[in-house]
C-alpha positions as CSV (number, residue, x, y, z in Angstrom):
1,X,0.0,0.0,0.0
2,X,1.7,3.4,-1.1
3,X,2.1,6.3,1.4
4,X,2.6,9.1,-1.3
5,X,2.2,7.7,-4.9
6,X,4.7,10.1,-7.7
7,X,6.7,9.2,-10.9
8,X,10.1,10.2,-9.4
9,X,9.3,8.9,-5.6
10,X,7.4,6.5,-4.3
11,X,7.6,5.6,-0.1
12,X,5.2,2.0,0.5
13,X,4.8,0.8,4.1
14,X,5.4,-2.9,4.9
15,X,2.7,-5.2,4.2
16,X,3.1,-6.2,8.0
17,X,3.5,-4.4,10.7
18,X,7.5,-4.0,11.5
19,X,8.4,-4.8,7.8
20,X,10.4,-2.4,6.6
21,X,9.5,0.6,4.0
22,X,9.8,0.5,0.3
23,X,11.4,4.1,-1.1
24,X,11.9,3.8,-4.9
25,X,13.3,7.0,-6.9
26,X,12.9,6.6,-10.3
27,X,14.4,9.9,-12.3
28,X,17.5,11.1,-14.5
29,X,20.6,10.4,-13.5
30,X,23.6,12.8,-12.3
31,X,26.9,12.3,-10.7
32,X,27.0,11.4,-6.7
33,X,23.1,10.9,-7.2
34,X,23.4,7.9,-5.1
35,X,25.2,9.4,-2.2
36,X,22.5,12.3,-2.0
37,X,20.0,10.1,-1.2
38,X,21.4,8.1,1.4
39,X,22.6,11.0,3.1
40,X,18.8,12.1,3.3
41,X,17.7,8.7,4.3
42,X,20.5,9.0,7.0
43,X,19.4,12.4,8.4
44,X,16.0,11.3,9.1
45,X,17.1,8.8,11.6
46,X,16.9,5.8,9.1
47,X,18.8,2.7,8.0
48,X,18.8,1.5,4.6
49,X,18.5,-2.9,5.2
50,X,18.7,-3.3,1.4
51,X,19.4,-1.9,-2.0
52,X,19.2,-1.7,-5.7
53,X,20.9,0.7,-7.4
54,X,20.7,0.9,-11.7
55,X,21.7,3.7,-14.0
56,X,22.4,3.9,-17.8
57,X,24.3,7.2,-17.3
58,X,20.9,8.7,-18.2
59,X,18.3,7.5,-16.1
60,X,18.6,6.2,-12.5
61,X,16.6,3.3,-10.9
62,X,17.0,3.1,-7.5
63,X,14.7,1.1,-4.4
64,X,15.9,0.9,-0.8
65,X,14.5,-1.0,2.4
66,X,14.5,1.1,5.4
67,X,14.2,0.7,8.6
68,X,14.2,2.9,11.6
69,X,17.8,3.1,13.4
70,X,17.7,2.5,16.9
71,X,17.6,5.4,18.7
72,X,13.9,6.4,18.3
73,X,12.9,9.8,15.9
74,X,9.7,10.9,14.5
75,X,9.6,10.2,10.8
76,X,7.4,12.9,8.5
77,X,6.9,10.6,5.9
78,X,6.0,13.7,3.7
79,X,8.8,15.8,4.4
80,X,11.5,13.0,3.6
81,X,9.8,12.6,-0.1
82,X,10.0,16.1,-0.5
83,X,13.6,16.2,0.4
84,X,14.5,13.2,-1.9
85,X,12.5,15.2,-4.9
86,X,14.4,18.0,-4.0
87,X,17.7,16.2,-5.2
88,X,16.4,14.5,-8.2
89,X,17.4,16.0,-11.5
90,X,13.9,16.0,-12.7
91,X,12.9,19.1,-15.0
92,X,9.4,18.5,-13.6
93,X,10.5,19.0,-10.5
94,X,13.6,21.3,-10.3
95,X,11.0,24.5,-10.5
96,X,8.6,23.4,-8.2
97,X,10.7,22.2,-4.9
98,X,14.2,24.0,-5.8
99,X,11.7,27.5,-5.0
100,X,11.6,26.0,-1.5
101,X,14.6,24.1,-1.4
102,X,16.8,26.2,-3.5
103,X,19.9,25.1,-5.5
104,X,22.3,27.6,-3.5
105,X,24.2,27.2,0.0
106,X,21.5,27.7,2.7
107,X,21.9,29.9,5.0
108,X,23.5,29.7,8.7
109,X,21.5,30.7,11.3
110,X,22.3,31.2,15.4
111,X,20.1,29.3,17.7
112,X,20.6,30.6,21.0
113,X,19.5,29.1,24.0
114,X,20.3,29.9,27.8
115,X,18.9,28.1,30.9
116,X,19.5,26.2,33.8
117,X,21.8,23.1,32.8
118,X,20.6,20.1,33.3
119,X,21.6,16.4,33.0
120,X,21.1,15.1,28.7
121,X,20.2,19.1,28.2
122,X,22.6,19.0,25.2
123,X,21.4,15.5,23.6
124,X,17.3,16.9,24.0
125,X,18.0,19.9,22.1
126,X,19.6,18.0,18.9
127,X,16.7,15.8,18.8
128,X,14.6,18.3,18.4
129,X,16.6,20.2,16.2
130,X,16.8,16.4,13.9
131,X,12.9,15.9,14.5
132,X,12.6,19.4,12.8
133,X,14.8,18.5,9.6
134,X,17.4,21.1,10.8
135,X,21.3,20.0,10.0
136,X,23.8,21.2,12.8
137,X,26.6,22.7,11.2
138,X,28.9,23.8,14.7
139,X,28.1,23.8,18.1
140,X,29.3,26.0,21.3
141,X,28.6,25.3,24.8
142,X,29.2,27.5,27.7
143,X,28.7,26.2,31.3
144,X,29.1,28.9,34.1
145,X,29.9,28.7,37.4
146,X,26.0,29.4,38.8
147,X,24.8,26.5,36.9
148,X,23.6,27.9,33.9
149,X,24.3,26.8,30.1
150,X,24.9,29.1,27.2
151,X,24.1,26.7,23.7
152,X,25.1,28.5,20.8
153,X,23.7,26.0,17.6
154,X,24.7,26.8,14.2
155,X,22.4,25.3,12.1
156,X,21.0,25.2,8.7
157,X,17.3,24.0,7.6
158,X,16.6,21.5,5.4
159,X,13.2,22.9,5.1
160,X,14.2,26.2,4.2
161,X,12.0,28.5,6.2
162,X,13.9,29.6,9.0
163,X,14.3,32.7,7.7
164,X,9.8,32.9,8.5
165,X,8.9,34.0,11.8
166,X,6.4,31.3,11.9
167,X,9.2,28.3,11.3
168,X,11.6,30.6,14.4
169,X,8.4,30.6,16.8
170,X,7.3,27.0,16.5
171,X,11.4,25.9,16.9
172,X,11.8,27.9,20.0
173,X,8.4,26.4,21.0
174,X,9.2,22.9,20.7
175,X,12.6,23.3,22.4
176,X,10.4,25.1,25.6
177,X,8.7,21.7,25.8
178,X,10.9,19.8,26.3
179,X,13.2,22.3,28.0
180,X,10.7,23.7,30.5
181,X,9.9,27.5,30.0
182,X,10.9,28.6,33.1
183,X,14.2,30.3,32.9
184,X,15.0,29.4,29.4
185,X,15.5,32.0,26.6
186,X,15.5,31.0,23.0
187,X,16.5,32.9,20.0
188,X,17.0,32.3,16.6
189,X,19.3,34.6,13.9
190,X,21.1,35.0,10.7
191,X,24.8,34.2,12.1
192,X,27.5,36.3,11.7
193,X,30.7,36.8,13.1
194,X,30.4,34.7,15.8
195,X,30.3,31.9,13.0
196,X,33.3,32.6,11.6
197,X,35.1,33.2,14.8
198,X,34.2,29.4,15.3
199,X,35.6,28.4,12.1
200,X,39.5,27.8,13.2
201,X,40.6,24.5,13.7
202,X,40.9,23.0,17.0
203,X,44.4,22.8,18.1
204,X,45.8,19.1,18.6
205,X,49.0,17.7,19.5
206,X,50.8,15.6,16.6
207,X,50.4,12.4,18.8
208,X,46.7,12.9,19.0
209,X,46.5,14.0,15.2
210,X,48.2,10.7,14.2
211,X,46.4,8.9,16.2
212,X,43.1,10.2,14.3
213,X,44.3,10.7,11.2
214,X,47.5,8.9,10.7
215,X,48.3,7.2,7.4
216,X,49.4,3.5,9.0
217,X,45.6,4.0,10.8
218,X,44.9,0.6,8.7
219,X,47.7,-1.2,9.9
220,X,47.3,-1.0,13.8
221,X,47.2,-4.5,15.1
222,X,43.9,-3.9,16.9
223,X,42.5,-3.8,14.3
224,X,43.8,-6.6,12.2
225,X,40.9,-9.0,13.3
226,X,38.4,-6.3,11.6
227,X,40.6,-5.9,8.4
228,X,40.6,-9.1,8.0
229,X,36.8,-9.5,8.3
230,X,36.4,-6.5,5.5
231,X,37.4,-8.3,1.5
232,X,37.0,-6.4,-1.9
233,X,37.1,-8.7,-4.7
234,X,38.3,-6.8,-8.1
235,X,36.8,-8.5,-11.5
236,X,37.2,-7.4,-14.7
237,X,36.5,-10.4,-16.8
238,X,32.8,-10.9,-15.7
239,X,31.1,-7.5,-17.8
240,X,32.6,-6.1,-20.6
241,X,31.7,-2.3,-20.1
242,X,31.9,-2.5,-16.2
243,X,34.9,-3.1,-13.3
244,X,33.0,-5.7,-10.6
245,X,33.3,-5.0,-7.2
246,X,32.3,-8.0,-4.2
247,X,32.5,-6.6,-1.3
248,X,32.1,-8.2,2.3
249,X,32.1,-6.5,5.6
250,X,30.8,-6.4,8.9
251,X,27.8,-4.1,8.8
252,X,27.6,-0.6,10.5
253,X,25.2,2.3,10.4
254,X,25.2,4.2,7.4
255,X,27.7,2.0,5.3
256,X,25.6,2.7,2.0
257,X,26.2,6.3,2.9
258,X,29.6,5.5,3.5
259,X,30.4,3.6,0.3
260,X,28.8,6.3,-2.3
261,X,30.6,8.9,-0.6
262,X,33.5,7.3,-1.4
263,X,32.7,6.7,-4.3
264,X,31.4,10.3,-5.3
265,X,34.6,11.8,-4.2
266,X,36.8,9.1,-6.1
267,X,35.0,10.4,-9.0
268,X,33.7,6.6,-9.4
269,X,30.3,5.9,-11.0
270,X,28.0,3.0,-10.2
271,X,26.0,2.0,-12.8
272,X,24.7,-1.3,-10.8
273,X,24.8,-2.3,-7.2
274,X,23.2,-4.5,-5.1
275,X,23.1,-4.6,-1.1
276,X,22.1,-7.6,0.5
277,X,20.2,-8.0,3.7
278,X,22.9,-8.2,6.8
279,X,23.3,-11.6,7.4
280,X,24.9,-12.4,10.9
281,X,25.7,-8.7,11.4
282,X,27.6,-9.1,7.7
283,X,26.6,-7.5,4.7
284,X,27.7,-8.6,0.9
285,X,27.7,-6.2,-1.9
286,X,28.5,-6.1,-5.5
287,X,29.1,-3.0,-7.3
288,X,29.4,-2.5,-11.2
289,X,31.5,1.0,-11.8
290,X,33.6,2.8,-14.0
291,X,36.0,6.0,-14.1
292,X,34.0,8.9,-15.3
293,X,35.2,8.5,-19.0
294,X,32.9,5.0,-19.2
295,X,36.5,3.0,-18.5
296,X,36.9,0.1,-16.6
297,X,39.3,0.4,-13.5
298,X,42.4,-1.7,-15.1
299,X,45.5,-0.1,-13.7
300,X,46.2,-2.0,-10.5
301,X,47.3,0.6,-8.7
302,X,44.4,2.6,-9.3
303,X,42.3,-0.8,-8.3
304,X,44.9,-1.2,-5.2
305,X,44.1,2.7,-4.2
306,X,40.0,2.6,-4.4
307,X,40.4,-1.1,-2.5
308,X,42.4,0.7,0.3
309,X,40.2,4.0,0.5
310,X,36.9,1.9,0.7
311,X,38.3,-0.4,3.6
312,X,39.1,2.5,5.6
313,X,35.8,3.7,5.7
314,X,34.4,0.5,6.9
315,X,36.4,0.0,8.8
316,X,36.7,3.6,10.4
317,X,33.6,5.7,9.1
318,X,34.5,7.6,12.8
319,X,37.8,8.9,14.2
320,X,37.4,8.4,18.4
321,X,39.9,9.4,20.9
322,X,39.7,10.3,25.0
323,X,42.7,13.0,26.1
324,X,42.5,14.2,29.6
325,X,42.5,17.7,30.1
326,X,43.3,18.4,34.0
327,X,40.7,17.7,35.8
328,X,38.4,16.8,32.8
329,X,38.7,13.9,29.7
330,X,38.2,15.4,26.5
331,X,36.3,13.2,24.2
332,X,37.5,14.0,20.1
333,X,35.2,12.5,17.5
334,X,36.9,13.0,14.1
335,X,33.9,12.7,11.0
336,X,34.4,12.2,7.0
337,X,33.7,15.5,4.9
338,X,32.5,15.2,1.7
339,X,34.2,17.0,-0.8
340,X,31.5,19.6,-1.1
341,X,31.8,20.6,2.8
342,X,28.9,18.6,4.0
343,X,30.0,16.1,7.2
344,X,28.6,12.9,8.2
345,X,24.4,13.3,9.1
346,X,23.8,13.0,12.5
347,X,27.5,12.5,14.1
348,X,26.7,14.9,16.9
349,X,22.9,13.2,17.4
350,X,24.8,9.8,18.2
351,X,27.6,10.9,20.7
352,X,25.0,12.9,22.6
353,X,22.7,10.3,22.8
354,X,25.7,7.8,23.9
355,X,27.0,10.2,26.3
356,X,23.1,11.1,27.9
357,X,22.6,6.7,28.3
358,X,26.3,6.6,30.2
359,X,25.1,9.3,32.6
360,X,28.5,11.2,31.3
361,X,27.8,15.0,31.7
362,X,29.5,17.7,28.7
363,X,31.1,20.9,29.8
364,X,31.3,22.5,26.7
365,X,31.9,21.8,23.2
366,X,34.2,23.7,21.0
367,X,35.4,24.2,17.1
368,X,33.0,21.2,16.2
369,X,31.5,20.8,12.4
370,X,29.3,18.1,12.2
């Protein structure tokens, strides 16, 4: 039974209770197509269980299972086809929902909030900045000394009407319910400086940079087990047009996300895949690609290369490191950029939701892109 019924997207439910959702796009094709969409999927709070993924250079066909990841969100069924019309290349539909969505950078905004702190304060605010399809760019937190907190959220909207006063009231509503209005102010503006000011890498020492970012990252012996448990199988005998990738790892959140990601910024185009169901906490994949002048990948260095780039971000989607800082730890959570600037969906939803179940308080948070 279809939810919302269109030539470019179509969302079914289950035809049980707890099956998972159909969403099928169905539209032209353009390049890192394929990584837009899961990135959406992601944001909403949702897992992709399978996939499907076809394209003739023109025309993309693509279905995915979903399923709700676990940490609980409210899902506006609506609003997510919107957003996945909004990044098909369809004529039909570039006039009608790039007015609301528009093709240019959105805007950053300042959501400021000061109250009384309170235990999880920082994790109930970016679920109901997620619930309401806003994307956290940086965050600032400020405790002082007579137990108040100073949030500064800078934050973009995926709906692209926080510049109404309507869309400003009903965020700074929702957050008073869930906050408590009593002593809590909340307000919402175009950023400026104080935006930029918050631009400037954080500074680390080289032992902590290597640690997150080193080059031999792959070849730590705690994590040989994993490596081992993550193959890529090259073929170029099965298709003639097409370099065949079989691909076996141990599954994660967002690892379709993570593989056309990879792909997109490796300038790689998939004209088949296929994800199968995780089996055993394992998931198998094989991927038909070429380079973007319709070549197979033949050079094996070039093969070695994309093999090696695609295990690390299996393996290590997230960069995670503890440093003590006096009195305090400091917990530094490294994410993959795309290379338009965009960071991993929902990076700081999951370490404040981790950090709120371990009953581990934040301080503050500094220099942090999400």
């Amino acid at each position: 039974m279809g939810i919302f019924c269109d030539d470019a997207v179509l969302i079914q439910k289950g035809n049980k209770p707890g099956e998972p959702y159909s969403i099928t796009v169905n539209c032209p094709d353009k390049a890192g197509l394929g990584c837009d969409l899961c990135r959406i999927i992601l944001e909403f709070g949702l897992c992709i269980a399978r996939g499907d993924f076809s394209t003739d250079g023109r025309w993309c066909y693509i279905v995915f299972s979903i399923v709700p990841c676990p940490s609980p969100i409210k899902i506006d069924w609506e609003s997510l086809k919107n957003r996945l019309l909004s990044a098909c290349p369809s004529p039909l539909f570039s006039y009608c929902f790039n007015q609301q969505y528009g093709s240019s950078p959105s805007p950053v905004y300042m959501l400021k909030l000061f109250c009384l702190d309170q235990k999880g304060l920082l994790h109930d605010v970016t679920k109901v900045l997620s619930e309401l399809e806003f994307i956290i760019e940086r965050v600032k937190v400020m405790t002082t000394p007579d137990g108040r907190v100073l949030d500064l959220f800078f934050i973009t909207d995926g709906m692209e009407l926080l510049h109404t006063k309507k869309r400003q009231d009903d965020t700074c509503a929702h957050l008073l319910a869930v906050l408590g209005e009593f002593n809590v102010t909340c307000e919402i503006q175009l950023a400026g400086p104080e935006y930029r000011s918050q631009q400037g890498c954080s500074s680390l020492s080289p032992e902590i940079a290597e640690e997150l970012f080193g080059s031999e990252l792959l070849d730590k012996k705690s994590n040989m087990t994993k490596l081992e448990k993550a193959t890529i199988t090259v073929d170029n005998f099965l298709s003639p047009a097409h370099t065949l990738l079989q691909i076996q790892c141990l599954d994660q959140k967002g690892l379709f996300y993570d593989i056309m990601r990879t792909s997109k910024d490796c300038n790689i185009q998939i004209a088949y895949g296929r994800f199968n169901p995780s089996v055993k906490g394992y998931r198998n994949m094989d991927l038909f690609i070429q380079k973007t002048d319709g070549k197979k990948i033949i050079d094996p260095e070039n093969q070695a290369s994309l093999c090696s780039r695609l295990k690390e971000e299996m393996l290590h989607p997230l960069r995670v490191t503890i440093t003590n800082r006096g009195p305090d730890a400091e917990l530094l959570v490294a994410n993959p950029v795309e290379l338009s600037g965009k960071g991993r969906p929902r990076v700081f939803y999951d370490v404040t939701c981790t950090l709120k179940t371990l009953g581990i308080c934040i301080f503050s948070v500094r220099n942090l892109k999400i």
